[in-house]
N, C-alpha and C positions, 0 to 999 in steps of 0.2 A: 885569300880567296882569289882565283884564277878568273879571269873575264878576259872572255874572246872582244877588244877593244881595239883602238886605235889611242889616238891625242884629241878625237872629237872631231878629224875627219870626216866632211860631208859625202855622202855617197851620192849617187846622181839621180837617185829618189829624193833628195833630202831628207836622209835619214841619218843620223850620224851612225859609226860602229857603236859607238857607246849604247844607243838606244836599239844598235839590232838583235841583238841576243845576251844573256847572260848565261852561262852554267857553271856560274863560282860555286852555288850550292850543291854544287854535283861534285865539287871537289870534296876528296873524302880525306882529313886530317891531313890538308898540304897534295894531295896525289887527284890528278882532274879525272874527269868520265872518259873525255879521251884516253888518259892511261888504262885504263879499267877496261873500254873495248879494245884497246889494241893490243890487251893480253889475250884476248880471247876470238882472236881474228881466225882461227883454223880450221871452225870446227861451226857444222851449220847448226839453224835453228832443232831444238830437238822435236822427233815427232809427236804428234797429240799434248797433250797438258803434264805427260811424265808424271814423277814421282815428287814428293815433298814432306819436308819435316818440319815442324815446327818443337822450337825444344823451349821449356821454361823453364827459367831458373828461380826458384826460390830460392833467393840468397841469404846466407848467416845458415843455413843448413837446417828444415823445417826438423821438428820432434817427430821422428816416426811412431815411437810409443804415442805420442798425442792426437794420433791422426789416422796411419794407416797399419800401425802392427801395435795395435793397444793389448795391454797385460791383464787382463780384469781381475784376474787370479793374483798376480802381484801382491807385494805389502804396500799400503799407500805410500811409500816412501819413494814406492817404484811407479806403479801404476799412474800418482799423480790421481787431481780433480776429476777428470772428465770420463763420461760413462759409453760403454759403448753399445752399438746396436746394430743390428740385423740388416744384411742388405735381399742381396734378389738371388744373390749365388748361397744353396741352403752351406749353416756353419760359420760364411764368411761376418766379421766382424767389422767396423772402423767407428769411427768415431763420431761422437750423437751431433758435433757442426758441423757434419757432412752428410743431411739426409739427400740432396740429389745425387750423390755418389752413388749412396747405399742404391737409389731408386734405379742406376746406371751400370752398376757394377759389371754385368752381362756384357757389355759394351769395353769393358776395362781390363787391365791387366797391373795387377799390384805385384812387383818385384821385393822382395823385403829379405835380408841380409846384407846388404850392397858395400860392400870395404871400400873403403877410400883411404886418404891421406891427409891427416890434418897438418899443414905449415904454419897455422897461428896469426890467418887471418882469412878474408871472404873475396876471394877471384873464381870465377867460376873456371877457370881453366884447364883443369884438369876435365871436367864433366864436357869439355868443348872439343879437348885435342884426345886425349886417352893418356899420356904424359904428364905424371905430378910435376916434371921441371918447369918451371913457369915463364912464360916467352922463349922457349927455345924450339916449339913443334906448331905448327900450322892449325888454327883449328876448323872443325867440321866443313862451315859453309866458306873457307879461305880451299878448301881440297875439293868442294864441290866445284868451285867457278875456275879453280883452275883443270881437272879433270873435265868436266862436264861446259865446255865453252857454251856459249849463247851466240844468237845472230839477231834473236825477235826484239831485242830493245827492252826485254825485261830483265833487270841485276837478279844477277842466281844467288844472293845473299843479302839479306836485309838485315840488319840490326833494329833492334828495338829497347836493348839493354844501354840507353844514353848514361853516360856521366859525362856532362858540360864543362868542358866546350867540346869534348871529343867522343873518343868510344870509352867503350867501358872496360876496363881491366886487360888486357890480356888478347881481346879480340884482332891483335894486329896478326898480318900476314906469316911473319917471320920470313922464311930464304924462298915463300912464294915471289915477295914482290909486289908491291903498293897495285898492282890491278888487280889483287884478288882481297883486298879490304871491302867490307861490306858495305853496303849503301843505307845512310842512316837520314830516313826521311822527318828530319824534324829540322825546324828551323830555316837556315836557305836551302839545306836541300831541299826539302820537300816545297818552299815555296818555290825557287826554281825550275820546278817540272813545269812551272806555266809559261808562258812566252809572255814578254813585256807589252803593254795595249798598241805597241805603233805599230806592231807583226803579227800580221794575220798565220793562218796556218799554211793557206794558197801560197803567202810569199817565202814562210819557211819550204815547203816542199820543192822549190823549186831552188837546189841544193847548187845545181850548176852554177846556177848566176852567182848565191853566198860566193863560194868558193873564190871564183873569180875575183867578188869583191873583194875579200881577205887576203891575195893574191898581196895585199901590197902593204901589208901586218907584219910586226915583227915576228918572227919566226920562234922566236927566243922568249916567248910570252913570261914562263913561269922563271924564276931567277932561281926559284930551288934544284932547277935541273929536272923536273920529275916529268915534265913535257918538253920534249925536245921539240918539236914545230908543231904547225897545224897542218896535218895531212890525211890520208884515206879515211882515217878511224874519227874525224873530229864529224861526220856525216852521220856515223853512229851517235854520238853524243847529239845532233840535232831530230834523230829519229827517235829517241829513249822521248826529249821532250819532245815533240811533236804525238808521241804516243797517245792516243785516249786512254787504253786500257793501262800504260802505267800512271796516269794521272788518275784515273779511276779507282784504281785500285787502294792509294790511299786516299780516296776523297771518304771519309766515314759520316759525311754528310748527307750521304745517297742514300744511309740507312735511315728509317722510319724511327720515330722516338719508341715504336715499342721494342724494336731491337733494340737500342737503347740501353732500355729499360731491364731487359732481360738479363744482358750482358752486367751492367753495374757500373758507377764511374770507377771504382777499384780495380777490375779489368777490361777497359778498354782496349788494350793492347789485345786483349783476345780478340777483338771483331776485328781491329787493321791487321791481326795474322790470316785470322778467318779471309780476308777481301784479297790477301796475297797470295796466300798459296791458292787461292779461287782462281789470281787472274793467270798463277804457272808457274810463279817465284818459288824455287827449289826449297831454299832453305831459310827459315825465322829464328831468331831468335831474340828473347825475350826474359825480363824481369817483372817477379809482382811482388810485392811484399818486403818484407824484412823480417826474419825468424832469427835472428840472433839475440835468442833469449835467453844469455844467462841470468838475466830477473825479470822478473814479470810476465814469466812464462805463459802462465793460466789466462794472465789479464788481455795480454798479446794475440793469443791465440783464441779468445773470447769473440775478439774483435776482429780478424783476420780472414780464421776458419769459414765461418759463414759468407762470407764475402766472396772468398776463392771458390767455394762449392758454386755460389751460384756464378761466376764465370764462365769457371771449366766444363758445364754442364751445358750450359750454352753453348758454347765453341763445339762440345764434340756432336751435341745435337744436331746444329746447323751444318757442324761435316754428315753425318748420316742424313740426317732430309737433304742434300744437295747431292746424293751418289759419292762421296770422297773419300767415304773410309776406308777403302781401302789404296788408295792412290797418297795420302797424306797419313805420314804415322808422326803421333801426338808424344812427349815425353817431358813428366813434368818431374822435376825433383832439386834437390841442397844438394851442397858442394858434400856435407855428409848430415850424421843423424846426431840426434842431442843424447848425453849421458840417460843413463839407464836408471839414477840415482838423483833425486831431488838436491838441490844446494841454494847456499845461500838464501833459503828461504823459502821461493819460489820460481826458482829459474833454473837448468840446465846446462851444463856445460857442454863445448863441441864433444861429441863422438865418431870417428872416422870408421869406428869397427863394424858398425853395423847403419844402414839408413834404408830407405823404400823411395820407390819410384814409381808412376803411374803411366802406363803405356797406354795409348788407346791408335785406334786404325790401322796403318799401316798393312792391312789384310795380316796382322797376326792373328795368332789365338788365344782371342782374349774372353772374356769367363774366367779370370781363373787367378789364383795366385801363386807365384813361382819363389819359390826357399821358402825360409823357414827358421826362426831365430828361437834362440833359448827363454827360458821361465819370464825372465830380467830383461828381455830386448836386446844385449850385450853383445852377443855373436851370433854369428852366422853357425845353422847345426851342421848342415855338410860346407863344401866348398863352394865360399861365398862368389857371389858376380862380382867384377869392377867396374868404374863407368869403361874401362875400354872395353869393356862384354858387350853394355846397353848400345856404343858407338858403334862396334863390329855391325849389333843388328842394324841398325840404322843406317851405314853405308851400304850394304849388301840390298834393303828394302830403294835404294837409289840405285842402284846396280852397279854399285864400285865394290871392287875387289880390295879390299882393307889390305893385302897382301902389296898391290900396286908402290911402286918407288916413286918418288917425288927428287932430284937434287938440290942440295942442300947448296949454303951457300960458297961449299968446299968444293963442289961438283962430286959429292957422295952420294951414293941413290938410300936413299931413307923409306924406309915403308910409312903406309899411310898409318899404321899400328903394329905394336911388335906383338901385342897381345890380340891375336886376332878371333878368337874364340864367341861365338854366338851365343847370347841367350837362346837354348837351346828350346824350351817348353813354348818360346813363342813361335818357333818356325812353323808355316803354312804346310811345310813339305813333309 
């Protein structure tokens, strides 16, 4: 953890450094906030509140036959338990623990054939970067914050997908460079965003006099090398905390217990995305669940299903009553889909060949369901989407050109997807 300190040096307030600021929780996996704005020193704030994605991962790869491409026609071997029912789009199907879906669907867009890649365990990295190689490509919101700089003191990348003490899986920069690791508010980051009780906000704003003070700090703070001094960019780090609206934005204390309520403790993470991409944070991403059901498929997804409905119906509600649909597009889905054929009893094995995804805002068009898989759930009937399809749309609805290079750490220009192909049924145009 990095602390802007001294050895307990008194300052001429009587304040010691130690007691005037911390932003260790701002350091992200060893790499400070300073680094973080001083990758992104180029480029002004962007106008208005921009675009925003929030993407969820269901990890272990939900059962699409269980949920959103059920076989009712199937032989129970196939079809599995659960019965399906009627949404609001006439024909459409999904599955009876998801009557808010069904109620929403209008609002939704179900992708169903979706090919992936199974490597024989659960990183969502592929669904992040468009690349099965794993840690070798930059993902989503690491290319949005390097593309897309900031000035306003809001991180253009939030994580929400924790595994402690660090991120989770796969979410590292790769040949971006430790300022475009996401900002992961839990723990000291997020208590971090407050300033210590002896510093008001009057004496933080007045950045001149800090500076001066620190004027006589070791320069050489971090020993990992990953902050070389304290200079222009460490003013951004005292603006990020000084910010209301980013301390605000995860304060999910500001919400009313019936928002709360609505939401569910199951997914809370859906309201601190809700609060983010409200307050202009580009990009979320997030984990709910665990659908890695090779047994106890039924029992899992008894218990799950309903849970998620009443989340995700939340979330996308709260974007439509706030104006955001079309400014925030939503993308919920598994690494891939579960076998097409019941095993071991009650459980499912991975299936890469085919899976479903649910799209909401983004101003696509959505009403509708886009592919279309066989009897069995098995395959995709024409040519299937990949996640670098769902990614293509999702940089393009941020205004990146998926085509765009990035260098590598060879100084090779690497495109942001080599697959750059759009879900095409959801384009506006």
């Amino acid at each position: 953890m990095l602390r802007i300190l001294g050895q307990g040096t008194t300052l001429c307030d009587g304040i010691t450094r130690r007691e005037m600021l911390r932003v260790g929780g701002l350091a992200l996996g060893g790499v400070t906030l300073a680094d973080v704005l001083r990758g992104r020193a180029t480029a002004g704030a962007s106008a208005g509140r921009g675009k925003s994605v929030i993407m969820i991962w269901l990890r272990g790869g939900i059962s699409h036959i269980d949920s959103y491409d059920m076989k009712p026609k199937a032989p129970a071997e196939i079809r599995g338990e659960f019965q399906s029912i009627s949404t609001n789009l006439p024909g459409v199907q999904i599955c009876e623990y998801l009557p808010k879906h069904a109620q929403m669907l209008d609002k939704l867009a179900i992708v169903r054939g979706i090919k992936s890649i199974d490597l024989g365990d659960h990183t969502p990295h592929y669904i992040l970067t468009g690349f099965p190689e794993r840690g070798k490509r930059p993902v989503l919101g690491g290319v949005v914050s390097h593309l897309q700089p900031r000035s306003d003191g809001l991180p253009p990348y939030v994580s929400l997908m924790y595994k402690p003490p660090g991120l989770y899986d796969n979410e590292g920069p790769t040949y971006l460079g430790p300022a475009h690791r996401p900002f992961v508010p839990r723990a000291e980051g997020l208590a971090n965003l407050s300033l210590v009780k002896s510093v008001s906000l009057d004496r933080l704003r007045d950045r001149g006099q800090l500076l001066r003070e620190f004027d006589t700090l070791n320069r050489e703070v971090d020993h990992r090398g990953a902050m070389q001094g304290l200079d222009a960019h460490t003013q951004r780090a005292m603006q990020m905390i000084a910010s209301p609206a980013v301390r605000e934005a995860f304060d999910v204390s500001r919400e009313p217990p019936e928002t709360h309520a609505r939401y569910g403790k199951y997914c809370e993470n859906f309201l601190i995305a809700r609060r983010v991409v409200e307050a202009g944070v580009p990009v979320v991403t997030l984990k709910v669940g665990d659908w890695d059901t090779h047994e106890k498929n039924f029992i899992d997804m008894r218990d799950q299903l309903p849970q998620l409905d009443q989340g995700f119906h939340a979330l996308i509600t709260d974007l439509h009553d706030r104006g955001l649909q079309d400014d925030v597009a939503v993308v919920m889905w598994g690494e891939f889909g579960r076998a097409p054929r019941i095993s071991r009893g009650d459980g499912r094995d991975h299936w890469p060949e085919a899976g479903a995804a649910v799209i909401a805002g983004g101003g696509f068009q959505v009403g509708q369901v886009v592919g279309e898989t066989d009897s069995h759930g098995g395959q995709s009937k024409g040519r299937p989407y990949t996640p670098s399809n769902v990614l293509a749309t999702l940089y393009h609805h941020l205004g990146i050109d998926p085509a765009a290079t990035i260098l590598d750490h060879n100084r090779r220009p690497m495109h942001v997807l080599d697959d750059r192909e759009v879900v095409r049924e959801l384009s506006s145009v």
